[in-house]
N, C-alpha and C positions, 0 to 999 in steps of 0.2 A: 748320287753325285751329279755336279753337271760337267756337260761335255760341251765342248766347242766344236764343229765340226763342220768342213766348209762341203756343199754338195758333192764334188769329185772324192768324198773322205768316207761316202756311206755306205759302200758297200763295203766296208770293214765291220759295220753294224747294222747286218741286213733285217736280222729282227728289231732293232731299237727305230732304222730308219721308215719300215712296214707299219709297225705300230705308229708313230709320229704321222704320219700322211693316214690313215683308216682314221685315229682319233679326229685329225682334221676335220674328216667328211663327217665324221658321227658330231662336231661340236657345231661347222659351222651351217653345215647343211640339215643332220636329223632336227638337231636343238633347235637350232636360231634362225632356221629356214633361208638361208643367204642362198640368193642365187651363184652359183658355185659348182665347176664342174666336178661329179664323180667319175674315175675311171672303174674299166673293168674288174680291175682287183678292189675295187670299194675305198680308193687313195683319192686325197681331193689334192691337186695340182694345179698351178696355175705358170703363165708364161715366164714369172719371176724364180721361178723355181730355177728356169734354164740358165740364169744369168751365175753361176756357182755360189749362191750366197752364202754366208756363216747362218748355221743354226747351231742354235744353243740348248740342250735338251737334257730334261733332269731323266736320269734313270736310277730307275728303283732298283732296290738290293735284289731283286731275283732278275733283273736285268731288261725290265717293261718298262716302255715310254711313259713318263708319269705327264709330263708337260714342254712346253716348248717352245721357240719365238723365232722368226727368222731374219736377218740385219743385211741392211744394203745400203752402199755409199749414196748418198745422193746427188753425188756427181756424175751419175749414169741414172736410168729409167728407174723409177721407182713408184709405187703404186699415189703415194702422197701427194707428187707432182699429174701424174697421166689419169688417176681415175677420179682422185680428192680435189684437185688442183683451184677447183672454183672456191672451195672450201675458205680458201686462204686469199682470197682476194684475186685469183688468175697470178698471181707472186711465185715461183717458184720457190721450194728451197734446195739452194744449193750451195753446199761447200762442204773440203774436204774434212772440217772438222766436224760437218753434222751428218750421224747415221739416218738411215730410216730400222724402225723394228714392227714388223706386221707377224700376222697369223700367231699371236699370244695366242697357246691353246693350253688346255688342260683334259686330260683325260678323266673320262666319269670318276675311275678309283683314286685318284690324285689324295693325296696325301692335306692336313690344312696347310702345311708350310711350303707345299711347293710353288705355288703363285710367289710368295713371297723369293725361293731361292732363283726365280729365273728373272724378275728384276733385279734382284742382287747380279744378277751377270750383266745387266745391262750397266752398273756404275762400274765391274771390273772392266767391260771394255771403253768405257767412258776413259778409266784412269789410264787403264793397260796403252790403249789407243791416242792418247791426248788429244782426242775428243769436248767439245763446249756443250754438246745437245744431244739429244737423241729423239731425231722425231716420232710420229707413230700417229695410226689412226685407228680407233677405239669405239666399241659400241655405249649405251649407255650404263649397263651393267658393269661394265670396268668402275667406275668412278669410283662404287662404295668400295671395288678391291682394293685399289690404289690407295684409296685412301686409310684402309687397314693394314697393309704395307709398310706406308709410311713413303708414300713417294706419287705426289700427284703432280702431274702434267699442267703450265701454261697452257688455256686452249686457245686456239689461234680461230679456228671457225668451228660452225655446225649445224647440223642441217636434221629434220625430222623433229619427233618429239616422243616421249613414253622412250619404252623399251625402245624404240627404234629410232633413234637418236644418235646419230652418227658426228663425231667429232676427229680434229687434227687439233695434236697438241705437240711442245717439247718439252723435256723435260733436261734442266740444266744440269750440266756435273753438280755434284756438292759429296765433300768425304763426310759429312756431317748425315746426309741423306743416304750413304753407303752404309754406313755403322750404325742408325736403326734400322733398315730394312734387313740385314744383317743379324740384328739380336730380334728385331719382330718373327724372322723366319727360322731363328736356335740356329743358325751358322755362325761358326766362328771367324770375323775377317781372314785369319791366318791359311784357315781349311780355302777359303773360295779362294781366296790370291793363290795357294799353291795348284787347285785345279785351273784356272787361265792358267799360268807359267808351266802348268805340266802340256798342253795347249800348245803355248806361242812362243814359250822362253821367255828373258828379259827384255827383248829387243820389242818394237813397237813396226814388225812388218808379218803384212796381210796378203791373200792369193784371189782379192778379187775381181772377175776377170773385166768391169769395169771401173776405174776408179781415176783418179785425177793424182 
């Protein structure tokens, strides 16, 4: 199932949260060699972590982090603007209708469908949040995901080449883009609407700790 769950929420799920930060460090660090701090427990964190953001994290039936993504307004610091920022022209983006969503990770055991169900969360908070965009910065290997998905990003710049090819893209609302990524990933729209609303409720208000 996926969870929504904003930083100050994780130690309700101290093994879902443990596993999610270790997978980090094994995806972005063992794997893909990012320069990327590890901590002593084997957790890879970064300063945006401090800022309480929503992550969204698929957990598997025995109760392991399968995958997972972490969302911040970018109307305060976000990685797209402070580290990518050249990427896009030196343009910021900012406004309270567009998220930022970084550290897409997937754990080795990950299922085929979960890539797919943690962009499906990214159109519930699209819709949940009325939301226009979702930005995001992505390696080259995302692209053929996305685009088995069913949900690929405007790129706005990029920079390197091969595998290492670093991109800022957004991608726009569309309930048309919700409902195949939706049936690409065997979830039912009705099942992911009820896990957001089990989440946030009906109402369309957020806890974090900077936003506009």
């Amino acid at each position: 199932m996926l969870r929504y769950l904003f930083a100050d929420e994780l130690h309700k799920f101290p093994d879902l949260a443990e596993g999610m930060f270790q997978d980090r460090a094994d995806q972005f660090k063992t794997r893909l060699g990012w320069d990327v701090h590890v901590n002593e427990k084997g957790e890879e964190r970064d300063q945006y972590d401090d800022l309480n953001p929503l992550y969204v994290i698929w957990e598997e039936e025995d109760g392991r982090h399968g995958g997972s993504m972490r969302i911040l307004p970018t109307t305060g610091p976000v990685m797209t603007n402070e580290v990518f920022g050249h990427l896009t022209g030196g343009r910021p983006i900012n406004s309270p209708l567009i998220w930022e969503v970084t550290r897409f990770c997937l754990s080795r055991t990950a299922g085929p469908h979960t890539a797919g169900a943690i962009m499906l969360s990214g159109g519930e908070v699209m819709e949940g949040f009325g939301l226009t965009h979702i930005a995001g910065v992505f390696d080259a290997r995302m692209i053929r995901i996305y685009r088995l998905i069913g949900s690929s990003p405007e790129v706005l710049g990029a920079e390197g080449s091969g595998r290492d090819r670093i991109s800022v893209g957004l991608w726009p609302y569309s309930a048309a883009d919700c409902n195949r990524v939706a049936e690409r990933a065997g979830i039912p729209r009705e099942l992911s609407r009820l896990w957001f609303k089990t989440a946030f409720g009906t109402g369309r208000q957020h806890r974090f700790a900077l936003s506009a």
